[in-house]
OpenMM code with the backbone's topology and positions (N, CA, C; nanometers):
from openmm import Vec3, app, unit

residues = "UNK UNK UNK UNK UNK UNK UNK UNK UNK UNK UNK UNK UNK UNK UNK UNK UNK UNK UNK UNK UNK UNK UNK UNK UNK UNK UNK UNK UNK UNK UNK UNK UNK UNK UNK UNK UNK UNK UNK UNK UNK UNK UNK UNK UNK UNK UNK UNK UNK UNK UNK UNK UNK UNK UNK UNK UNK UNK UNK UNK UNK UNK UNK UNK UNK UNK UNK UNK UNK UNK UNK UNK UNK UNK UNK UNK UNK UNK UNK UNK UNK UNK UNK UNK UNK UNK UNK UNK UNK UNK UNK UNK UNK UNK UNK UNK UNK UNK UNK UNK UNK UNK UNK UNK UNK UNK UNK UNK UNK UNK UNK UNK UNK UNK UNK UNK UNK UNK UNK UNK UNK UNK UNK UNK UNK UNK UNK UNK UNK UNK UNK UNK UNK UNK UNK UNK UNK UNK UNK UNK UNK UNK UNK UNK UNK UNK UNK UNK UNK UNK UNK UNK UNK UNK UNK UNK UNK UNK UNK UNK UNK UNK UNK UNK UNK UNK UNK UNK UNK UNK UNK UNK UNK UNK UNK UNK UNK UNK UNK UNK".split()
positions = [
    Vec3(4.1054, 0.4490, 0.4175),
    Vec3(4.0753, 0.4127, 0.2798),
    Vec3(3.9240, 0.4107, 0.2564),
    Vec3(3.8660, 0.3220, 0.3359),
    Vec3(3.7003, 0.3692, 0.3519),
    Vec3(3.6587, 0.4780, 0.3342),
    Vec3(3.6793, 0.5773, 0.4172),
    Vec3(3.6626, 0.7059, 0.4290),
    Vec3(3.6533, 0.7649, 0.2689),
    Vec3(3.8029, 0.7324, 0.2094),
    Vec3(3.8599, 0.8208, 0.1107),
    Vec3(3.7435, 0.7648, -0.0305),
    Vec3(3.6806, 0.5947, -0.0341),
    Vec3(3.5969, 0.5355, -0.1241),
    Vec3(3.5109, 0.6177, -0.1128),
    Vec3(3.4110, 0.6207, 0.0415),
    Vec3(3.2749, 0.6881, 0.0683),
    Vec3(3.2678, 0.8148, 0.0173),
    Vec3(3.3933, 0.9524, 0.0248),
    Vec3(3.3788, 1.0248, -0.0185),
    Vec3(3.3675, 1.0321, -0.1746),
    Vec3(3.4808, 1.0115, -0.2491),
    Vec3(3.4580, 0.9712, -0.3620),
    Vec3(3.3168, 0.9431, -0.4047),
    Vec3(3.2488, 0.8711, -0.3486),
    Vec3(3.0864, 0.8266, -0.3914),
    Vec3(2.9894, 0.9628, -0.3926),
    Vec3(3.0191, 0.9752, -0.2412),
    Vec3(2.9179, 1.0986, -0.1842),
    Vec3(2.9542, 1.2483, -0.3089),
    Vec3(3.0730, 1.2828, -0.3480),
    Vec3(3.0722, 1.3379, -0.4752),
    Vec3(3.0221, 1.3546, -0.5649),
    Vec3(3.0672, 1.1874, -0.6254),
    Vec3(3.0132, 1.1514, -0.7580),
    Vec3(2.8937, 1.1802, -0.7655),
    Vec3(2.8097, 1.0911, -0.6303),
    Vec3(2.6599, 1.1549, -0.6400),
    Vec3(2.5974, 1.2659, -0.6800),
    Vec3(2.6311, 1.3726, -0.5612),
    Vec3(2.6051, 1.5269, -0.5541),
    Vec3(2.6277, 1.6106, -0.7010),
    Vec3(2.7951, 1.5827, -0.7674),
    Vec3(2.7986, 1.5933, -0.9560),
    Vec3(2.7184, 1.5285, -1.0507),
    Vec3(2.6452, 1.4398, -1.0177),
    Vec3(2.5539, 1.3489, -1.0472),
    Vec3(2.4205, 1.4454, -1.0825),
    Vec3(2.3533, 1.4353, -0.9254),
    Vec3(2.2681, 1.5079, -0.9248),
    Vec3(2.2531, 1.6301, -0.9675),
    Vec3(2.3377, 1.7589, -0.9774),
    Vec3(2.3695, 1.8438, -1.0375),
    Vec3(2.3238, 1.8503, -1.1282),
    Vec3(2.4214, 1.7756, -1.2279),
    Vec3(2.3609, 1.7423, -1.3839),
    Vec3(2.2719, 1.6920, -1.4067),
    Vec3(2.1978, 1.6203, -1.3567),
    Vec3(2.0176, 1.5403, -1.3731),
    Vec3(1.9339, 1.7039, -1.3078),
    Vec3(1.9794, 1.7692, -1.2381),
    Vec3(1.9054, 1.8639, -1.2009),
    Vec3(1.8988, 1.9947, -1.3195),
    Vec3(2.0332, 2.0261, -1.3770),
    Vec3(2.0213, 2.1132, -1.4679),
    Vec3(1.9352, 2.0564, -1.5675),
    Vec3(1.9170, 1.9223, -1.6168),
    Vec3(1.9488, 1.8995, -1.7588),
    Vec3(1.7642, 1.8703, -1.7283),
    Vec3(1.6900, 1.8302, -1.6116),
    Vec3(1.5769, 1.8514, -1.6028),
    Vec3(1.4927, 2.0013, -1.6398),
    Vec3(1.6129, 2.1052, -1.5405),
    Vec3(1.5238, 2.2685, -1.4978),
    Vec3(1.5057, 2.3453, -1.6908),
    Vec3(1.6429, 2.2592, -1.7607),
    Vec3(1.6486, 2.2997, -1.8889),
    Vec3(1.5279, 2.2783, -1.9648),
    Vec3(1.4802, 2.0845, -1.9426),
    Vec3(1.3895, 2.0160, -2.0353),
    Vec3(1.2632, 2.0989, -2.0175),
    Vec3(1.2559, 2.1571, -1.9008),
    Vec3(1.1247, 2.2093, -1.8478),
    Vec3(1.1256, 2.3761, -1.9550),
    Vec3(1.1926, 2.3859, -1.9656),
    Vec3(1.1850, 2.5040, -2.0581),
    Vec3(1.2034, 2.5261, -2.2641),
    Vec3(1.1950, 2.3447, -2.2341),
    Vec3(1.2092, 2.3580, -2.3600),
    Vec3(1.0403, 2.3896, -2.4614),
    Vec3(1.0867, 2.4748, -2.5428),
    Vec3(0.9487, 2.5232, -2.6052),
    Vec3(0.8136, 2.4190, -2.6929),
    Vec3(0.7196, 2.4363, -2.6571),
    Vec3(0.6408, 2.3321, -2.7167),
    Vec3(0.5897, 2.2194, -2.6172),
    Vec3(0.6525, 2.2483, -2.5035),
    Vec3(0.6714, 2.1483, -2.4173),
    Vec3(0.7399, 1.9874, -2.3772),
    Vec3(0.7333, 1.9272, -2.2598),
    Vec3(0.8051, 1.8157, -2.2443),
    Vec3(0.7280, 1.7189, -2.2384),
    Vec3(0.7838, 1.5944, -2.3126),
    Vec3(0.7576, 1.4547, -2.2941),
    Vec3(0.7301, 1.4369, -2.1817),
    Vec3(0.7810, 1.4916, -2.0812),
    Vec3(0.8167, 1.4859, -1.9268),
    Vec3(0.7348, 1.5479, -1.8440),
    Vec3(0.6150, 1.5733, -1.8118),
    Vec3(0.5950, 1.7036, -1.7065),
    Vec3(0.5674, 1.6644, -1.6054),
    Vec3(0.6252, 1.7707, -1.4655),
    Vec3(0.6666, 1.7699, -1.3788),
    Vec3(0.5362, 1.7219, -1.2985),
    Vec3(0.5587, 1.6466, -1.2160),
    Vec3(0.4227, 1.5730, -1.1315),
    Vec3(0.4430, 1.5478, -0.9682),
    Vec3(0.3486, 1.6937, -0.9346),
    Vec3(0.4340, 1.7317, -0.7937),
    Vec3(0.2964, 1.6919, -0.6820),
    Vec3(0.3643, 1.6150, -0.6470),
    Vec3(0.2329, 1.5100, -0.4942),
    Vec3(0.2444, 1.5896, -0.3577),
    Vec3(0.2049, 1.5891, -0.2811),
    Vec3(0.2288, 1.6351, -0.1431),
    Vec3(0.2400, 1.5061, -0.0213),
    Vec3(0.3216, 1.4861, 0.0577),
    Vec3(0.3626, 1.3669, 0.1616),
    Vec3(0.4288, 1.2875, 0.0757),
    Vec3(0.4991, 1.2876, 0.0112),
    Vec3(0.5382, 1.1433, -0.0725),
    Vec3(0.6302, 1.1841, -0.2055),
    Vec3(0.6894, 1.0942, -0.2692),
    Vec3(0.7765, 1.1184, -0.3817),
    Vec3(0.7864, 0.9840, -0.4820),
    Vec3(0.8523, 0.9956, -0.5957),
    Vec3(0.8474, 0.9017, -0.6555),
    Vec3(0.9428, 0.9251, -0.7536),
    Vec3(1.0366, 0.8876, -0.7978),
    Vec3(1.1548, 0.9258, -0.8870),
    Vec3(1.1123, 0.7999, -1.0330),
    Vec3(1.1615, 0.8386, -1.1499),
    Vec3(1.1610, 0.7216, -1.2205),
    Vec3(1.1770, 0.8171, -1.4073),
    Vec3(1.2166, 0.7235, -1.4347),
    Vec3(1.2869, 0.7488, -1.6120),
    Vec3(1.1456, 0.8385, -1.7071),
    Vec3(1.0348, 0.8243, -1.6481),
    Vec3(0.9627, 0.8729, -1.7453),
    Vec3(0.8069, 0.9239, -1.6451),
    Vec3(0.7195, 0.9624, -1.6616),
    Vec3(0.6213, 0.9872, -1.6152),
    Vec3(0.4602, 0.8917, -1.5861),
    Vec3(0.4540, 0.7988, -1.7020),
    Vec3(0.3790, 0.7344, -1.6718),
    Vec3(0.4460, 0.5972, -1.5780),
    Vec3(0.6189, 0.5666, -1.5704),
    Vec3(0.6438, 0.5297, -1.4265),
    Vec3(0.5495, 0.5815, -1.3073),
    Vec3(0.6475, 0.7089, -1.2779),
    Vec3(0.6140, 0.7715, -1.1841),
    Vec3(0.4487, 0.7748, -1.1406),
    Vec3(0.4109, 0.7392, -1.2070),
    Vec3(0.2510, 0.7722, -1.1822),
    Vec3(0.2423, 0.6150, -1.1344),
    Vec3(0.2712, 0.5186, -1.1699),
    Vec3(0.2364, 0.3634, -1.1406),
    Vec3(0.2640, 0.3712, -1.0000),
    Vec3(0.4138, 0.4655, -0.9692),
    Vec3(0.4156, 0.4779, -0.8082),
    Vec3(0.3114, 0.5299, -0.7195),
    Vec3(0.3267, 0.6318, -0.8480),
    Vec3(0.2274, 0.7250, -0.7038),
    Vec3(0.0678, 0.6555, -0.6754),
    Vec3(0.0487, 0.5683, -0.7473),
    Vec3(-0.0821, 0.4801, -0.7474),
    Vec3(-0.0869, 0.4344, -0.6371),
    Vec3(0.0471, 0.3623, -0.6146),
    Vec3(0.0731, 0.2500, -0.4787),
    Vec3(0.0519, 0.3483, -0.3952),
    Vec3(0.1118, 0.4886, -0.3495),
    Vec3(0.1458, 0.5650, -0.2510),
    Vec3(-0.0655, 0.5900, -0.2337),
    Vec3(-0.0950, 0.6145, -0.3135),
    Vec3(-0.2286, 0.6735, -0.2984),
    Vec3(-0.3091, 0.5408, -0.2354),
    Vec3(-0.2759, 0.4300, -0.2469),
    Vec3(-0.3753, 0.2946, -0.2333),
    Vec3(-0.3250, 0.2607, -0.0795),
    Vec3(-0.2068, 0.3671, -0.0268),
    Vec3(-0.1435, 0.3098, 0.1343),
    Vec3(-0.0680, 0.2221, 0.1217),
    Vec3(0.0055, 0.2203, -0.0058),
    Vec3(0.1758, 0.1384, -0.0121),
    Vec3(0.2718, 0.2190, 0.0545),
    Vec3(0.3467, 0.1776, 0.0610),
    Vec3(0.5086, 0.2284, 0.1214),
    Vec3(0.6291, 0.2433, 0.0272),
    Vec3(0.7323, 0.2998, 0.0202),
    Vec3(0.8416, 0.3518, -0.1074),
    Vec3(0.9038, 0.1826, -0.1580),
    Vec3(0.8128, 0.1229, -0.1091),
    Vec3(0.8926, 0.0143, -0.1347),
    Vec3(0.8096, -0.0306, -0.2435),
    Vec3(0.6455, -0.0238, -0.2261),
    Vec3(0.5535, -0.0658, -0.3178),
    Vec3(0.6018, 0.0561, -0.4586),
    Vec3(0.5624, 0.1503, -0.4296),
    Vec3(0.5797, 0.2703, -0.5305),
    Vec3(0.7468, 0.2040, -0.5972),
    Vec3(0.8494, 0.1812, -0.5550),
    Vec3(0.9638, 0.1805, -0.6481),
    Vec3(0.9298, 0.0308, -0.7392),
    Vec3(0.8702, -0.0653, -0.6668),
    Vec3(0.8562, -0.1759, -0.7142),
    Vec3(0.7792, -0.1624, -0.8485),
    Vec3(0.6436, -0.0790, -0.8068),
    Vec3(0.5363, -0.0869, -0.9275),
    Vec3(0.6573, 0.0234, -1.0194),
    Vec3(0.6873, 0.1607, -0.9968),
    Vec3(0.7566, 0.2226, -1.1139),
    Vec3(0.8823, 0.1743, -1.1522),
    Vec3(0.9167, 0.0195, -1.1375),
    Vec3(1.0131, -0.0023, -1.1611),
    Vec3(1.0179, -0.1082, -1.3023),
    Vec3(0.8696, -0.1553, -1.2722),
    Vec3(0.7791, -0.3058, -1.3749),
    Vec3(0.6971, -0.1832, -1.4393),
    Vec3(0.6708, -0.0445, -1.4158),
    Vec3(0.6257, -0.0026, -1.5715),
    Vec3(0.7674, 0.0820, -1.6206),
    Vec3(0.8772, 0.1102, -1.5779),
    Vec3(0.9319, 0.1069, -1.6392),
    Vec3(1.0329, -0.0013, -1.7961),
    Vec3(0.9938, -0.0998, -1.7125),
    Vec3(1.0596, -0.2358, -1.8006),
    Vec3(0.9362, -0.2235, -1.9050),
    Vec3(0.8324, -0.1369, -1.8959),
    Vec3(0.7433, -0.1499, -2.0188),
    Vec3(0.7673, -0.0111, -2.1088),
    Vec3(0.7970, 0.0893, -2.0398),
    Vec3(0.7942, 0.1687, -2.1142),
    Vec3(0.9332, 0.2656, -2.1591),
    Vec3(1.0462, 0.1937, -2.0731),
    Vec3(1.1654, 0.2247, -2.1295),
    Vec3(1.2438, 0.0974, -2.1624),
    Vec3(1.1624, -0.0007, -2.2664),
    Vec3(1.1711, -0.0747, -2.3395),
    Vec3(1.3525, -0.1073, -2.3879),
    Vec3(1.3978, 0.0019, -2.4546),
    Vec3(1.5247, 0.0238, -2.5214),
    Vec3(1.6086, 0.0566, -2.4133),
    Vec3(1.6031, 0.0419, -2.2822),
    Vec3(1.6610, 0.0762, -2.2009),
    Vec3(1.6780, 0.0090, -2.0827),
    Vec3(1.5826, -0.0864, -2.0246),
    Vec3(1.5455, -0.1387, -1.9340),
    Vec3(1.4707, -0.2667, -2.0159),
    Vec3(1.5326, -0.3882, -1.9008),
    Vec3(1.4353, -0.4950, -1.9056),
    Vec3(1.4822, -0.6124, -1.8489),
    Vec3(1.3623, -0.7230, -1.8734),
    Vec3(1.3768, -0.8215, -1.7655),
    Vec3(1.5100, -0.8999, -1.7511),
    Vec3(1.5417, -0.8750, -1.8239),
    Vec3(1.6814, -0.9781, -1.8580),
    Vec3(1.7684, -0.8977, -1.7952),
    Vec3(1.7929, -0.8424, -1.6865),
    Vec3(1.9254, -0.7264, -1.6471),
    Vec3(1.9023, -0.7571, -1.4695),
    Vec3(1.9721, -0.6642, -1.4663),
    Vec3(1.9928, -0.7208, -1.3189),
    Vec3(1.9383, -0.5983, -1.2700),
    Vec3(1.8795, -0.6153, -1.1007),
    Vec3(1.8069, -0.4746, -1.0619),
    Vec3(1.9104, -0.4902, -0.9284),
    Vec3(2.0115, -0.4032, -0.8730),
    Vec3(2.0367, -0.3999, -0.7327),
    Vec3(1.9913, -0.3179, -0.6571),
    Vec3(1.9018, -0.3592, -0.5583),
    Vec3(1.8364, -0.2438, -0.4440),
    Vec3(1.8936, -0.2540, -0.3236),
    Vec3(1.9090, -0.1665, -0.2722),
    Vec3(1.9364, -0.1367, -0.1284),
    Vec3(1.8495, -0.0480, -0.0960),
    Vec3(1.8023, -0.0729, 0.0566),
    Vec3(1.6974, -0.0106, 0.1092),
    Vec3(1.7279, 0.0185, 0.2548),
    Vec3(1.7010, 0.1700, 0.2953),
    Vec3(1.7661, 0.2310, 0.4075),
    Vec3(1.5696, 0.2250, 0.5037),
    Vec3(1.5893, 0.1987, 0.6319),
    Vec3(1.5181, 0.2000, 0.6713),
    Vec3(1.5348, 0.2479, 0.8650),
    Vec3(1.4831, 0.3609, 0.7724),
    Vec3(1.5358, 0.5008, 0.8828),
    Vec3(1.5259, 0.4616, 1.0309),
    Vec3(1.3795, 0.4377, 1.0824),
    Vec3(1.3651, 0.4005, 1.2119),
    Vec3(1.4764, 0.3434, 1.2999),
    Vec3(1.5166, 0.2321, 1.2340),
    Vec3(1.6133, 0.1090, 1.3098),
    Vec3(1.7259, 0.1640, 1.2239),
    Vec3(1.7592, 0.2429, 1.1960),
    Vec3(1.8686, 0.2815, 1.0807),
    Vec3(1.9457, 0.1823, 0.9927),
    Vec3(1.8701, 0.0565, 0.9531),
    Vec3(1.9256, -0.0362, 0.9320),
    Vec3(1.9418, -0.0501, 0.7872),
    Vec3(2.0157, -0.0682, 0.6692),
    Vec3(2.0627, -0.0649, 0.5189),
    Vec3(2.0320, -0.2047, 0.5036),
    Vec3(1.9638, -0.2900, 0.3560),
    Vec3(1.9979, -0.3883, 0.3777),
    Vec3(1.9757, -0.4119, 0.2104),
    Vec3(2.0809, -0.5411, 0.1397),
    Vec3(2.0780, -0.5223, -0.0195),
    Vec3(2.0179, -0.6317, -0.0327),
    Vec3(1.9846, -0.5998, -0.1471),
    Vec3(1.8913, -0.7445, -0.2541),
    Vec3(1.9727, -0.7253, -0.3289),
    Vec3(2.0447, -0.8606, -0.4166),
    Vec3(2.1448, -0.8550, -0.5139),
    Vec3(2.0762, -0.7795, -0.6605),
    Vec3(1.9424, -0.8217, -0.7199),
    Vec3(1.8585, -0.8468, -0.8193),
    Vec3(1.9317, -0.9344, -0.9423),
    Vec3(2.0476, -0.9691, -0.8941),
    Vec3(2.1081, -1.0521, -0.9921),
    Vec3(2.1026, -1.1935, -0.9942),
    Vec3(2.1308, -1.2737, -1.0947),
    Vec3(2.0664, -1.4277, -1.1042),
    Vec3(2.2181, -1.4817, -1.0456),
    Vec3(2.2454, -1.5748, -1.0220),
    Vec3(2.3400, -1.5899, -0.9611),
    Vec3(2.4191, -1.6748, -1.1588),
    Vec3(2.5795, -1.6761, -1.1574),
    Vec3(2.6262, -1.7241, -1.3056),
    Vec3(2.6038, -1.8694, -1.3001),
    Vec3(2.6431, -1.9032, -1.4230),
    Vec3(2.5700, -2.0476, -1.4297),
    Vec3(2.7139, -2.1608, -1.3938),
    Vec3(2.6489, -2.2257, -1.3877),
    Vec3(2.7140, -2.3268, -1.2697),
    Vec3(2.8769, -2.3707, -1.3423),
    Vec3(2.9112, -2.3737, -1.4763),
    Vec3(3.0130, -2.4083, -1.5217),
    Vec3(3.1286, -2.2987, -1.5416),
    Vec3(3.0391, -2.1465, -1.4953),
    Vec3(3.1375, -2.0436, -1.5246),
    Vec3(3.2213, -1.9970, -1.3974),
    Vec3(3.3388, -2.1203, -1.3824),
    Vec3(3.4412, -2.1069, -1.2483),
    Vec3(3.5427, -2.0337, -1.2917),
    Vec3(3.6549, -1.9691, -1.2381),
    Vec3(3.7807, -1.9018, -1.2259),
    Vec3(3.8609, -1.9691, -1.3443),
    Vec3(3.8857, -2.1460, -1.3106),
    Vec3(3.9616, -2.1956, -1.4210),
    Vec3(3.8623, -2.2268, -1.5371),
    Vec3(3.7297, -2.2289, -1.5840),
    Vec3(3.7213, -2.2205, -1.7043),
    Vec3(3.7032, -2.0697, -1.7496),
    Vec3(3.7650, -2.0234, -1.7091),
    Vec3(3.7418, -1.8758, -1.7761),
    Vec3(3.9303, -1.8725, -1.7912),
    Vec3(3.9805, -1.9278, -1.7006),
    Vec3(4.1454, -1.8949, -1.7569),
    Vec3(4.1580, -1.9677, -1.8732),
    Vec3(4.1279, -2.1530, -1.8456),
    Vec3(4.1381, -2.2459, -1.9248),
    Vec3(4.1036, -2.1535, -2.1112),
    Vec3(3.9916, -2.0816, -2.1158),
    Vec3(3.9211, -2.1168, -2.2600),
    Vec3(3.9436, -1.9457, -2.2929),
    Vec3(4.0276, -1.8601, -2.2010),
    Vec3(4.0564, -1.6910, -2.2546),
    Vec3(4.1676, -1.6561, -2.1967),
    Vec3(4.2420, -1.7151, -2.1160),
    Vec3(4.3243, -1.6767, -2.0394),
    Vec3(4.3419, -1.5895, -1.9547),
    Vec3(4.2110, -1.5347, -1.9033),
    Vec3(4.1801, -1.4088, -1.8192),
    Vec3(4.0299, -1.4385, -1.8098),
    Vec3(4.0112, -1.3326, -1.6924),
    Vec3(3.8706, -1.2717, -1.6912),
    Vec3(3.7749, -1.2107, -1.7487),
    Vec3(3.7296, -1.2576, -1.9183),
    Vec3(3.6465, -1.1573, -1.9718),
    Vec3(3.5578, -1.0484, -1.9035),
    Vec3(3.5576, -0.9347, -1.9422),
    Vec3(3.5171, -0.8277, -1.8760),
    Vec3(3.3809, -0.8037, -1.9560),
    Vec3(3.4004, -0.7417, -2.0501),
    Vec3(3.2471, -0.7081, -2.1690),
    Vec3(3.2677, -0.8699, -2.3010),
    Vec3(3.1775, -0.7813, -2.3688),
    Vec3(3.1074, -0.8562, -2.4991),
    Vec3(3.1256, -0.9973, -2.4692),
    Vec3(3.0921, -1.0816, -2.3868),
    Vec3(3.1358, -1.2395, -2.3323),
    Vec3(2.9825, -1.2980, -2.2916),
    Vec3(2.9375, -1.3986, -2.4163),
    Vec3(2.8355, -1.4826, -2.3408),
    Vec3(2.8324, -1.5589, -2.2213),
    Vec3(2.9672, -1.5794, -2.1754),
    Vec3(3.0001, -1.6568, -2.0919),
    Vec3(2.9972, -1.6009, -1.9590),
    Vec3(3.0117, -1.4242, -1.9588),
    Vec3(2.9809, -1.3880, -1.7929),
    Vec3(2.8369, -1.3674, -1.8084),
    Vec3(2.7462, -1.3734, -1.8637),
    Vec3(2.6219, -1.3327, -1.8457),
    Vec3(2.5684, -1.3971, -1.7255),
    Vec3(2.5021, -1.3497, -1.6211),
    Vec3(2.4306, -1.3905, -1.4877),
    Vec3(2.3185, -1.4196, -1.5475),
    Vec3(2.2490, -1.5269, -1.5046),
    Vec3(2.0930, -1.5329, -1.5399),
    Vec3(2.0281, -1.4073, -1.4928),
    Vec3(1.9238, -1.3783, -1.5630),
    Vec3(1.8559, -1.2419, -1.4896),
    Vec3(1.7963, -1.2492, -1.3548),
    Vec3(1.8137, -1.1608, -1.2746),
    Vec3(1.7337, -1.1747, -1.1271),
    Vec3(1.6602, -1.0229, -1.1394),
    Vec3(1.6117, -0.9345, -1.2078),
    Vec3(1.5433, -0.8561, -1.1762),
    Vec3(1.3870, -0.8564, -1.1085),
    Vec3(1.3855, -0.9676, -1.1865),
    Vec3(1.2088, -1.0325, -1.1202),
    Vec3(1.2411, -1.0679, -1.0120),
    Vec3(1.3431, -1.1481, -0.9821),
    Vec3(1.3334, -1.1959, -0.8358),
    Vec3(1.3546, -1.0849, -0.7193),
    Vec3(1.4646, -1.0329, -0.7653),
    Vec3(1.5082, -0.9249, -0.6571),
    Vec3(1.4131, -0.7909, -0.6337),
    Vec3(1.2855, -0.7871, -0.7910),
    Vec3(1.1545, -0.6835, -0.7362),
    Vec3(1.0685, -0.7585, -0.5909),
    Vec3(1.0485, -0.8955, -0.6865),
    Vec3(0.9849, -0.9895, -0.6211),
    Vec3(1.0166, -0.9966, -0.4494),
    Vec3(1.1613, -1.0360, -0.4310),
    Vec3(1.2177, -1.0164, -0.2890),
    Vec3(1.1840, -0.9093, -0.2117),
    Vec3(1.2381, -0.7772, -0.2617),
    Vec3(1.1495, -0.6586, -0.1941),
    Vec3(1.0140, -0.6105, -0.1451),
    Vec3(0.9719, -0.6367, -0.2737),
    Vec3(0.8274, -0.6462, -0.2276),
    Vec3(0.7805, -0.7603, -0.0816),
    Vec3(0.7957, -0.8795, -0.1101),
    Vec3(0.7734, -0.9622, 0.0462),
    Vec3(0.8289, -0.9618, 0.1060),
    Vec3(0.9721, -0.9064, 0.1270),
    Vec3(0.9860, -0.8642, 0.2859),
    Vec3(0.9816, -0.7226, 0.3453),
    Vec3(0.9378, -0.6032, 0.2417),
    Vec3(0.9685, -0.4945, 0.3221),
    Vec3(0.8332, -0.4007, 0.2193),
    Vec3(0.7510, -0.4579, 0.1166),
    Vec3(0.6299, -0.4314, 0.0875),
    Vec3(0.5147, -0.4273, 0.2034),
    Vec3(0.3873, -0.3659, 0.1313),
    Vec3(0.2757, -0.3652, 0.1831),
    Vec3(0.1328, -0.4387, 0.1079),
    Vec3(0.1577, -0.3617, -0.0108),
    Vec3(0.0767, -0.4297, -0.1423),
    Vec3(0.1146, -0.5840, -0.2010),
    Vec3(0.0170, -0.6199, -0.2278),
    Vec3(0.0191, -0.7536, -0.3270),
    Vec3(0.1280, -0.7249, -0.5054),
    Vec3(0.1965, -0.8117, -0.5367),
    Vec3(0.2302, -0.8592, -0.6314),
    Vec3(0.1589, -0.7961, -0.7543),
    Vec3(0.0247, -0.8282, -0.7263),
    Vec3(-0.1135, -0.8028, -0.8675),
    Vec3(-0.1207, -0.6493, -0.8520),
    Vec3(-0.1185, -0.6032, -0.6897),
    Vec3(-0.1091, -0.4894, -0.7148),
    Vec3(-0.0547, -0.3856, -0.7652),
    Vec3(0.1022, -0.4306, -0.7509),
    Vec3(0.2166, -0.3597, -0.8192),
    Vec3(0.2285, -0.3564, -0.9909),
    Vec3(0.2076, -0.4612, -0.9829),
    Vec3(0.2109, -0.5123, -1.1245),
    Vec3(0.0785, -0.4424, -1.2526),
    Vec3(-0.0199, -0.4405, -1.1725),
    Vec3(-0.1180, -0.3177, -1.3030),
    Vec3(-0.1119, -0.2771, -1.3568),
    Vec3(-0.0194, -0.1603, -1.2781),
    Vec3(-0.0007, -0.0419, -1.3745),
    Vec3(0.0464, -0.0545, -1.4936),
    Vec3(0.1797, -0.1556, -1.4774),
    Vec3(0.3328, -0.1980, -1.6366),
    Vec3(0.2218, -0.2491, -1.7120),
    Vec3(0.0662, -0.3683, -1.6469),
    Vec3(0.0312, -0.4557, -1.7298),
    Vec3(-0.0776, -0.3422, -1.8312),
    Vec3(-0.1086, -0.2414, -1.7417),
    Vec3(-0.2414, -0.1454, -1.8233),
    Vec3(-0.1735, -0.0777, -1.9338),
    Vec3(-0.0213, -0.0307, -1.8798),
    Vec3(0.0721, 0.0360, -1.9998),
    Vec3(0.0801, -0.1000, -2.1209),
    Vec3(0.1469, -0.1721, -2.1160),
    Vec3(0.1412, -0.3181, -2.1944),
    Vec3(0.0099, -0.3370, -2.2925),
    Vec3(-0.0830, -0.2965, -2.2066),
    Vec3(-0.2010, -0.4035, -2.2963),
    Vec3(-0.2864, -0.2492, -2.3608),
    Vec3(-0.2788, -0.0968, -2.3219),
    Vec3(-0.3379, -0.0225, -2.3675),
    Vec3(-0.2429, 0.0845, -2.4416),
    Vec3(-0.1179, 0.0623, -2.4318),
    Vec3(-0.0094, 0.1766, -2.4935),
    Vec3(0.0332, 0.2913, -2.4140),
    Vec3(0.1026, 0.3311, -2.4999),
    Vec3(0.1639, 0.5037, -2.4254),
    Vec3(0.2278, 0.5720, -2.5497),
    Vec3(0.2306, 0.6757, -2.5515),
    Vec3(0.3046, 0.7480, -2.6679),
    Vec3(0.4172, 0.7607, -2.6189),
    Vec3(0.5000, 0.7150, -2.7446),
    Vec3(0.6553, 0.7125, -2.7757),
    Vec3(0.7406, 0.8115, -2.8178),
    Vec3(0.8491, 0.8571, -2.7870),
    Vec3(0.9597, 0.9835, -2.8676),
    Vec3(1.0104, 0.9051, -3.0106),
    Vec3(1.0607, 0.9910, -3.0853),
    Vec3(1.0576, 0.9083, -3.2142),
    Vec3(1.2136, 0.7890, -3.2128),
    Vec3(1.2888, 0.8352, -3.0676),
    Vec3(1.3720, 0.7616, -3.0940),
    Vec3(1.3305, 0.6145, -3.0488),
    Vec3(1.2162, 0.5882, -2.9477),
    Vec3(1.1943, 0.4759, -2.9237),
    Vec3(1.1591, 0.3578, -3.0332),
] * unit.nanometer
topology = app.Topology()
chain = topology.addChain("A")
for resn in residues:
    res = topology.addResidue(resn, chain)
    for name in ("N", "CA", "C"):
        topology.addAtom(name, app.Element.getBySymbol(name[0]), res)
C-alpha cells in the first residue's frame, strides 16, 4: 500500500512538473516579454513564485548561505510580494532532505488549533468534522515559526539576514501585474 501511495505522489509530481515546465517554456515566449525573466546562476538554484523572490535567495547563496538560508529569505519576500497569494497567517510545511546522512526531517509550519477545538466540540456544535469555510478549524498561523525553526537548526545566516531582502521589497516597492 505504501508503495502504491509513494507512487501515486512520484507521478503526480513528474505531471506536475511537466505542466509548470510547459506553461514556463510558453511564458518565455510570450511577445513583449515576461514579468518573469529567467535568472540563470551557476553552483546553486533557487525556485520561487516570482523573480524578485528568487533573487532574495540568490543573495543568501552569494553571502555563503545554504538552500536553507536562500528558501527561507525567498520565502519572507515572497509573503511580500505575492501578497494575494501568500502570507503570514497560513501555514508553511517544510521538509528538508539532507543528502550526506540521507536523513528527511519536517517542520510542521503550522500553529498548533486552539485549545477548545476537541473531536467532541466539533461533533457537539456540527455534528461532524467541518472540513472548509469553518472559523473553528483555523490553526493559529505557524509560518513564522516554522521559517524561524529552519533557519536555527539547519541555517547558516542570521534572521536580519534573511529577512532584508522581503523588508527592502516592503519599504521600497516592486512593480505589480494588473491583477495584483
Amino acid at each position: 500500500m505504501r508503495k502504491r501511495i509513494l507512487m501515486f505522489f512520484l507521478v503526480g509530481v513528474l505531471i506536475l512538473s511537466f505542466n509548470v515546465l510547459a506553461h514556463a517554456v510558453a511564458y518565455e515566449k510570450t511577445p513583449g516579454g515576461a514579468m518573469r525573466p529567467t535568472i540563470q546562476v551557476l553552483n546553486g538554484a533557487v525556485s520561487a513564485p516570482d523573480h524578485w523572490s528568487a533573487q532574495a535567495g540568490l543573495k543568501m547563496l552569494k553571502m555563503g548561505g545554504n538552500a536553507i538560508d536562500a528558501g527561507v529569505a525567498a520565502t519572507f519576500a515572497s509573503k511580500v510580494t505575492q501578497h494575494c497569494h501568500e502570507s503570514f497567517g497560513g501555514e508553511s510545511p517544510i521538509m528538508i532532505h539532507y543528502a550526506p546522512t540521507k536523513k528527511t526531517t519536517f517542520i510542521s509550519g503550522s500553529g498548533p488549533a486552539p485549545h477548545l477545538a476537541t473531536l467532541d466540540y466539533f461533533l457537539d456544535k456540527y455534528f461532524c468534522i467541518p472540513i472548509e469555510d469553518c472559523v473553528d478549524i483555523a490553526p493559529v498561523p505557524g509560518t513564522f515559526a516554522g521559517l524561524s525553526i529552519a533557519l536555527e537548526k539547519y541555517g547558516t545566516l542570521t534572521l536580519e539576514d534573511v529577512l532584508t531582502p522581503a523588508i527592502e521589497l516592503a519599504e521600497n516597492g516592486f512593480p505589480i501585474s494588473p491583477i495584483q
